[in-house]
N, C-alpha and C positions, 0 to 999 in steps of 0.2 A: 652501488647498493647503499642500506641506510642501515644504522643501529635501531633504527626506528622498532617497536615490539611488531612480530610477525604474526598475525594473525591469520586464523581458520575462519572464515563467511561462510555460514550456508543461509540461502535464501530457499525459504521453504514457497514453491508457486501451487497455484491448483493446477496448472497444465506442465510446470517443467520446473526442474529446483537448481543451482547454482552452487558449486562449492569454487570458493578460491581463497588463492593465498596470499597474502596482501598486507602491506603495512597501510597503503590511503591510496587513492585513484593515479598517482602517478608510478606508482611503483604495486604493478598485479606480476606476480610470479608464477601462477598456474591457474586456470579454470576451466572448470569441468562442469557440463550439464549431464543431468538423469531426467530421465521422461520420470514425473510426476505418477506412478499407475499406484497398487494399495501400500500399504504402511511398511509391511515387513521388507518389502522387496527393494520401496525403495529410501531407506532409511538404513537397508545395510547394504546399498550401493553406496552412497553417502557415508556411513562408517569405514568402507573398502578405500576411499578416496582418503579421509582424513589420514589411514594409517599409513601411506606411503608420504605422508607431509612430517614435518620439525615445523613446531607451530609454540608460541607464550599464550595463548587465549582463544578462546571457541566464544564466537559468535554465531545466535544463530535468529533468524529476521524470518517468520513464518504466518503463512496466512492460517487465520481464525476461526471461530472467537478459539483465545489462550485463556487459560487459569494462570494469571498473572500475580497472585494475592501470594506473596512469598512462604506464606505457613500456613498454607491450603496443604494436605498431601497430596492436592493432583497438582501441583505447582511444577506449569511448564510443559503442561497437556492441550492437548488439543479438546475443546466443548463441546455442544452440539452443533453441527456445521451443515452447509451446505454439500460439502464435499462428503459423497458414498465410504464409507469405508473407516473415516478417518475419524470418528467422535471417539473421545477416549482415547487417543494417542500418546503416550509420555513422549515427549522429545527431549527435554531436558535432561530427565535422568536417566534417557537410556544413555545419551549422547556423554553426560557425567560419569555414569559407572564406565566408560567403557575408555576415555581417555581423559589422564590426571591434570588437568589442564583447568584454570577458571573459566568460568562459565557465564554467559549472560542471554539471556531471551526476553523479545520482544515481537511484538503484531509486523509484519512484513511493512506496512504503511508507517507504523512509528518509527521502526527503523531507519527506513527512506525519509523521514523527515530531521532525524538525527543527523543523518548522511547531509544533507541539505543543508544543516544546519552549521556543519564543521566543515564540510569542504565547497557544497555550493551555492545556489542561490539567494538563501538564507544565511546566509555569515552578516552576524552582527546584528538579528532581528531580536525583537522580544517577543514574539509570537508568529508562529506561521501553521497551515497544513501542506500535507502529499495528500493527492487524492490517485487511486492509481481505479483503474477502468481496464478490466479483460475479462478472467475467467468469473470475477464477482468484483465489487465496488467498495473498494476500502477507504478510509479515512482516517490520516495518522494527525492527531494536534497537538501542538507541541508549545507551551506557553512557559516562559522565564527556565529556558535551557531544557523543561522535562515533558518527558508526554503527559497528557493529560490523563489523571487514573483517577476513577471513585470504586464504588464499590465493585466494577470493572472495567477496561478497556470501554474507551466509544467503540458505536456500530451505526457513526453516520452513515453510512452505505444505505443502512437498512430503514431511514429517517422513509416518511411516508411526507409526499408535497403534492399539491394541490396538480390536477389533470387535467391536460388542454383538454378545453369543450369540444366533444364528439367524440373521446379516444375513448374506445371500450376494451382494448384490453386486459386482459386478467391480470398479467403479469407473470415472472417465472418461480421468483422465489418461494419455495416451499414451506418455509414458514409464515411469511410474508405477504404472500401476494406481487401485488401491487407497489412495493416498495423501491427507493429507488434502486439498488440492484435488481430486483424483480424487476426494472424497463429498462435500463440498459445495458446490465451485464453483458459479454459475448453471447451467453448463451440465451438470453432474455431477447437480443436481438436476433438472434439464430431464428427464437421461436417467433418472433414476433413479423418477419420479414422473411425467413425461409434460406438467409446465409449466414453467416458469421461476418461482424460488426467490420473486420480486416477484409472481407468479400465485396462490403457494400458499395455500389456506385457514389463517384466520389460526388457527387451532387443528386438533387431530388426532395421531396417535401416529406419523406420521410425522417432526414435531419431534424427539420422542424420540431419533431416529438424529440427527440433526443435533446436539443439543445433548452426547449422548455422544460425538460427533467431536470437536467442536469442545472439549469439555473434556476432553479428551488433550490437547490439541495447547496448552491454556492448562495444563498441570497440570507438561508437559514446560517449557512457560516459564519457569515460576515456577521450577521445582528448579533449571533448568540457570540462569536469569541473576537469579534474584530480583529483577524490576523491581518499582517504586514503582507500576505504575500502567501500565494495558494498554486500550489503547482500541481498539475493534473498532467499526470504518466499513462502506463499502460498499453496495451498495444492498440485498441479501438483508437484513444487521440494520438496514438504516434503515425499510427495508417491514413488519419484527418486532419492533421493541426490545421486545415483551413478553419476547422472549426472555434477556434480561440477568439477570432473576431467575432462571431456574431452570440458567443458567449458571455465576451463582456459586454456587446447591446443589449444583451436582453437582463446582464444582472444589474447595468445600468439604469435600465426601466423598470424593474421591479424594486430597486433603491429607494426609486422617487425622487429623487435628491434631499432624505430625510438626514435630519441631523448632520453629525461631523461628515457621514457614508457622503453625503454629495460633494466630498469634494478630493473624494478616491481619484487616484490615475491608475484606471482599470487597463492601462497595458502593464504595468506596473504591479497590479497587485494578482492578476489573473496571467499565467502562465505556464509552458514547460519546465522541467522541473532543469536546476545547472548542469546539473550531471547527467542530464539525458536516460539515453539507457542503462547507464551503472550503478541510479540511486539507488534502487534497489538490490543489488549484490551490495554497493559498497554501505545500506544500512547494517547488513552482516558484518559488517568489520568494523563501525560504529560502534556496535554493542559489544565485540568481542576488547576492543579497547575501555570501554565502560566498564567489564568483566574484572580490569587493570587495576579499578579506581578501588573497588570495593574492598 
């Protein structure tokens, strides 16, 4: 064991949420998943979990959009979201008043990019993203140690790019359209093909539209924040990593070979994320050690 501070992660998913107990990925002590269903049920399954732990710090890494803006009074809520049920959510301060522990919250994707940052991939970068691809399309950016915050969290997920010629679909996203979650969320695939994106045969020209999305959406990355290095999670690319190669052909070609961008080593800067499937639980324990600093 370590004197290391023990930390509470919870990862808030849209389909299934993550509590563990943990000091950093080599040392997890407990984890326990809860089905994802409305707020009350399961946010005091999650509070059920925390109180059988001995814990220094609550981390919590939840999907969006949050009111992040510290002296907001919804600070640490859930906004208007895709997810039924869940706009208007406090998590922070239910999770605050409820156990006397510090506290820190962030976007599930900034957290995975934190996580990335101190234990994988990204150690030692000046700038990189997590893109994670399942229930919706998140994007965490993270430049000189911090996520990127203006007057709110990013919602590249939600960025609109340009649409292979002939594709007429609408897209899923409710607010959106057309957007990039609106084409390849799970459920944007679901609608758009008739399974879920983890269903799909592992080859077909269907891919095609996928990987032309998706390489908009890393082409605008690149120009707008030039990161070192963009890790794309999720269950959709964990079910496909065939797809990473012709991912970076096609951000390759849309590059151009313009400016410094031509002379990226796109196996290099386009990838899984180090920590596979744990960046996201262990952005929860990121933040809960962040909770540390304050």
């Amino acid at each position: 064991m370590t004197d290391a501070p023990l930390i509470a992660g919870l990862e808030l998913g849209g389909t299934k949420c993550v509590a563990l107990l943990a000091t950093g990925p080599g040392d997890v002590r407990e984890q326990v998943t809860v089905p994802t269903s409305d707020p009350e049920t399961t946010l005091a399954a999650l509070e059920a979990v925390l109180a059988g732990w001995t814990f220094d710090a609550i981390g919590v890494a939840s999907f969006g959009p949050l009111e992040l803006n510290a002296g907001h009074p919804d600070f640490g809520a859930i906004t208007a979201t895709t997810k039924p049920g869940w706009t208007g959510t406090h998590i922070a301060q239910r999770f605050a008043a409820r156990f006397p522990a510090p506290l820190a919250i962030q976007t599930d994707v900034n957290g995975a990019a934190l996580a990335e940052a101190r234990w994988g991939a990204a150690q030692g970068l000046t700038s990189h993203a997590y893109i994670t691809i399942g229930t919706g399309v998140g994007v965490g950016l993270v430049t000189g140690g911090r996520p990127v915050q203006g007057l709110a969290h990013g919602e590249a997920g939600h960025m609109r790019v340009p649409r292979m010629p002939g594709d007429a679909f609408e897209g899923w996203c409710p607010f959106h359209g057309d957007c990039v979650e609106g084409l390849i969320a799970g459920p944007a695939l679901a609608k758009r093909f008739g399974c879920k994106g983890e269903e799909l045969p592992t080859d077909g020209p269907l891919w095609d539209l996928f990987v032309h999305d998706l390489g908009g959406l890393l082409h605008n990355l690149v120009t707008m924040l030039a990161p070192e290095r963009i890790a794309i999670g999720g269950g959709v690319m964990t079910a496909h990593a065939r797809l990473f190669a012709p991912l970076r052909k096609r951000l390759a070609e849309s590059i151009g070979g313009y400016g410094s961008f031509a002379t990226l080593d796109m196996d290099t800067l386009v990838g899984p994320p180090g920590l596979g499937a744990m960046a996201g639980p262990m952005g929860a324990v990121a933040m809960g050690l962040e909770a540390l600093k304050a």
